[in-house]
C-alpha positions in Angstrom: 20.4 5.0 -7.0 16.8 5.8 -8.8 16.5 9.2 -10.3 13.8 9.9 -8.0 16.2 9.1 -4.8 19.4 11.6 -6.3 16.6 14.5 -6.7 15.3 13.9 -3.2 19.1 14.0 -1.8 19.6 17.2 -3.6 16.4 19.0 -2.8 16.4 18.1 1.0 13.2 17.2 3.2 15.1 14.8 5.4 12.6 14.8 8.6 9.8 14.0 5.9 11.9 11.5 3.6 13.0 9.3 6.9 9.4 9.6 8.0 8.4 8.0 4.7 10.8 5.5 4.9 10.1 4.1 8.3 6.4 4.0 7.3 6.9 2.7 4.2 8.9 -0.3 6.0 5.8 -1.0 7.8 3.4 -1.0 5.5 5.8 -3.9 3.6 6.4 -5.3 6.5 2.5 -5.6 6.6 2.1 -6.3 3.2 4.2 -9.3 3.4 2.5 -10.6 6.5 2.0 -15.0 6.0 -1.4 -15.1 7.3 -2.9 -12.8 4.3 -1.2 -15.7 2.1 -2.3 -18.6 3.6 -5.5 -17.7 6.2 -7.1 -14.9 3.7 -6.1 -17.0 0.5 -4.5 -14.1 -1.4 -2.4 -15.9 -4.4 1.2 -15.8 -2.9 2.9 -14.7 -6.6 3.8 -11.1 -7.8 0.5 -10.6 -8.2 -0.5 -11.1 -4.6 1.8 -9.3 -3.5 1.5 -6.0 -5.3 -2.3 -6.3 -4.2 -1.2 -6.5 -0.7 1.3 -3.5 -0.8 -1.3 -1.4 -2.8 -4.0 -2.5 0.0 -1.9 -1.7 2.8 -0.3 1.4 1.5 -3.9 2.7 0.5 -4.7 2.3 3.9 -1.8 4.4 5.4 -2.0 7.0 2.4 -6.4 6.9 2.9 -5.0 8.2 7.2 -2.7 10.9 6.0 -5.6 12.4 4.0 -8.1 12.7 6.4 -5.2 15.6 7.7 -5.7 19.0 6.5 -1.6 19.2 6.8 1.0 20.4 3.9 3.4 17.5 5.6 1.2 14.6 5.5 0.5 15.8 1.9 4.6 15.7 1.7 4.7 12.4 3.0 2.0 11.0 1.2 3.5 12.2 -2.3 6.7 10.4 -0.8 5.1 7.2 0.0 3.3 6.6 -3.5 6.9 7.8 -5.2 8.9 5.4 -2.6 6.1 2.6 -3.9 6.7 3.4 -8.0 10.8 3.3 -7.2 10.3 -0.3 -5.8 8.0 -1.5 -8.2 11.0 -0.4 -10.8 13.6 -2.1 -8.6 12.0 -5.0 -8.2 10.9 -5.5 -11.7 14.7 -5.2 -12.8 16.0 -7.5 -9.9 13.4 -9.9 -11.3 15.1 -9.6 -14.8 12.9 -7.6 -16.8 14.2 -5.8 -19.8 15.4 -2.4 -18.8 13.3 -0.9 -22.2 9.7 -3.0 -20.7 10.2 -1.5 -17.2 8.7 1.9 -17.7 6.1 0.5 -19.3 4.8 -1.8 -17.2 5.8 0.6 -13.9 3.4 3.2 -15.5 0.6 0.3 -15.6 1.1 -0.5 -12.2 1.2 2.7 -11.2 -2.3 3.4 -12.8 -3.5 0.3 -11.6 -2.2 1.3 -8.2 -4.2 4.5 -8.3 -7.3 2.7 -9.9 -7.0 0.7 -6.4 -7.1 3.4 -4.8 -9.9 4.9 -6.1 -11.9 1.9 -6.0 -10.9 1.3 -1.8 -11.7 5.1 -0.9 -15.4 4.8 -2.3 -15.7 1.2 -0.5 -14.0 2.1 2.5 -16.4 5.4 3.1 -19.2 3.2 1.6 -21.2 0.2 2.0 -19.8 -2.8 2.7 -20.4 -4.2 -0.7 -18.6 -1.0 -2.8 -15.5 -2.5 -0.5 -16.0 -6.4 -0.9 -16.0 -5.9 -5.0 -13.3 -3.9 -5.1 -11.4 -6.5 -3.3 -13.1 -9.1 -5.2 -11.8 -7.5 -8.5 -8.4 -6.6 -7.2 -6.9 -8.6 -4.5 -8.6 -11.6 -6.0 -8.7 -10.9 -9.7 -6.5 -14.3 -10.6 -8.3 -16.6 -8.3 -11.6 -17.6 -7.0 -12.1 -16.2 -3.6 -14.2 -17.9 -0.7 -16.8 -15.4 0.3 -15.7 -15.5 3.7 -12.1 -14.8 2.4 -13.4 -11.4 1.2 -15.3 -10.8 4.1 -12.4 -11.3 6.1 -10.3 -8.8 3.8 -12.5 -6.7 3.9 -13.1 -6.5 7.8 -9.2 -6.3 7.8 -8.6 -3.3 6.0 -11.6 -1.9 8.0 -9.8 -2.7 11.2 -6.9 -1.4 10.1 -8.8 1.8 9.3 -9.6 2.3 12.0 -6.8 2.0 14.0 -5.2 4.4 11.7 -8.0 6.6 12.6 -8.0 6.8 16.2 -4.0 7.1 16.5 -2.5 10.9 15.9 -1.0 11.7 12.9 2.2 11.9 14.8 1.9 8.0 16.0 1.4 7.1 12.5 4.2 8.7 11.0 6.8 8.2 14.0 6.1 4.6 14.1 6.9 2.4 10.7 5.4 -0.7 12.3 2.0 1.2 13.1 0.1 -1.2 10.7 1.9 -4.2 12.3 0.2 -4.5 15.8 -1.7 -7.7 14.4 -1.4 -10.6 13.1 0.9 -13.8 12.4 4.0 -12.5 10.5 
């Protein structure tokens, strides 16, 4: 059991931990979807996936925001620390040393939030802000069609704004909110 997990079980928040959980399922669940691998062309490796997680996890934490709401703050803060404790587990599964893992969980972790960054100011921009940014990121080892970003970037935009029109509640009752679409 992570560090972070033993400190949640001791300082309680159990509505808002399982909430977090079951919509952190679903944004993996998402994340791992075959058609992003082989219709969008997103490099099936580690690589590919951790830009898919980030992506879709962006687009869940991006929904919580837009509430004025101390929970979806809560849950929001448990999502991004749910994602850094699975980056750590599954870098050791995959056999990295135990001293290199900090290390390169911190980089992903300010990569992750460099994502983020970059996806808010596309995703409440132009079109072309978002298509870079997924350009730079979700294609970064691989030379992209351009309708492969297009299509990216009209599916985080659909995705958006699903998120958008369903109530907070819907979002955070319902782990496989992001998965409505798509071949799994």
């Amino acid at each position: 059991m992570s560090m972070r997990r033993r400190l949640w079980a001791r300082i309680g928040g159990g509505d808002d931990r399982e909430a977090a959980t079951g919509v952190y399922r679903g944004v993996v669940a998402e994340a791992r979807r075959r058609d992003l691998y082989a219709d969008f062309g997103v490099p099936d490796n580690l690589d590919g996936r951790f830009e898919m997680l980030a992506l879709h996890l962006f687009l869940v934490l991006h929904r919580l925001r837009a509430e004025a709401d101390g929970r979806c703050n809560r849950i929001a803060q448990l999502l991004v620390d749910l994602f850094i404790d699975d980056l750590d587990t599954n870098l050791r599964e995959m056999g990295a040393g135990d001293l290199g893992v900090g290390r390169r969980v911190k980089r992903m972790a300010a990569g992750f939030h460099g994502r983020v960054a970059a996806y808010d100011a596309g995703i409440n921009g132009d079109g072309v802000s978002l298509e870079a940014a997924i350009r730079r990121n979700v294609y970064g080892t691989v030379t992209p069609l351009p309708a492969q970003v297009a299509a990216m970037a009209a599916h985080m935009r659909e995705l958006a704004g699903r998120l958008a029109r369903l109530p907070v509640a819907s979002v955070l009752g319902n782990g496989a909110v992001l998965g409505a679409s798509g071949d799994r």
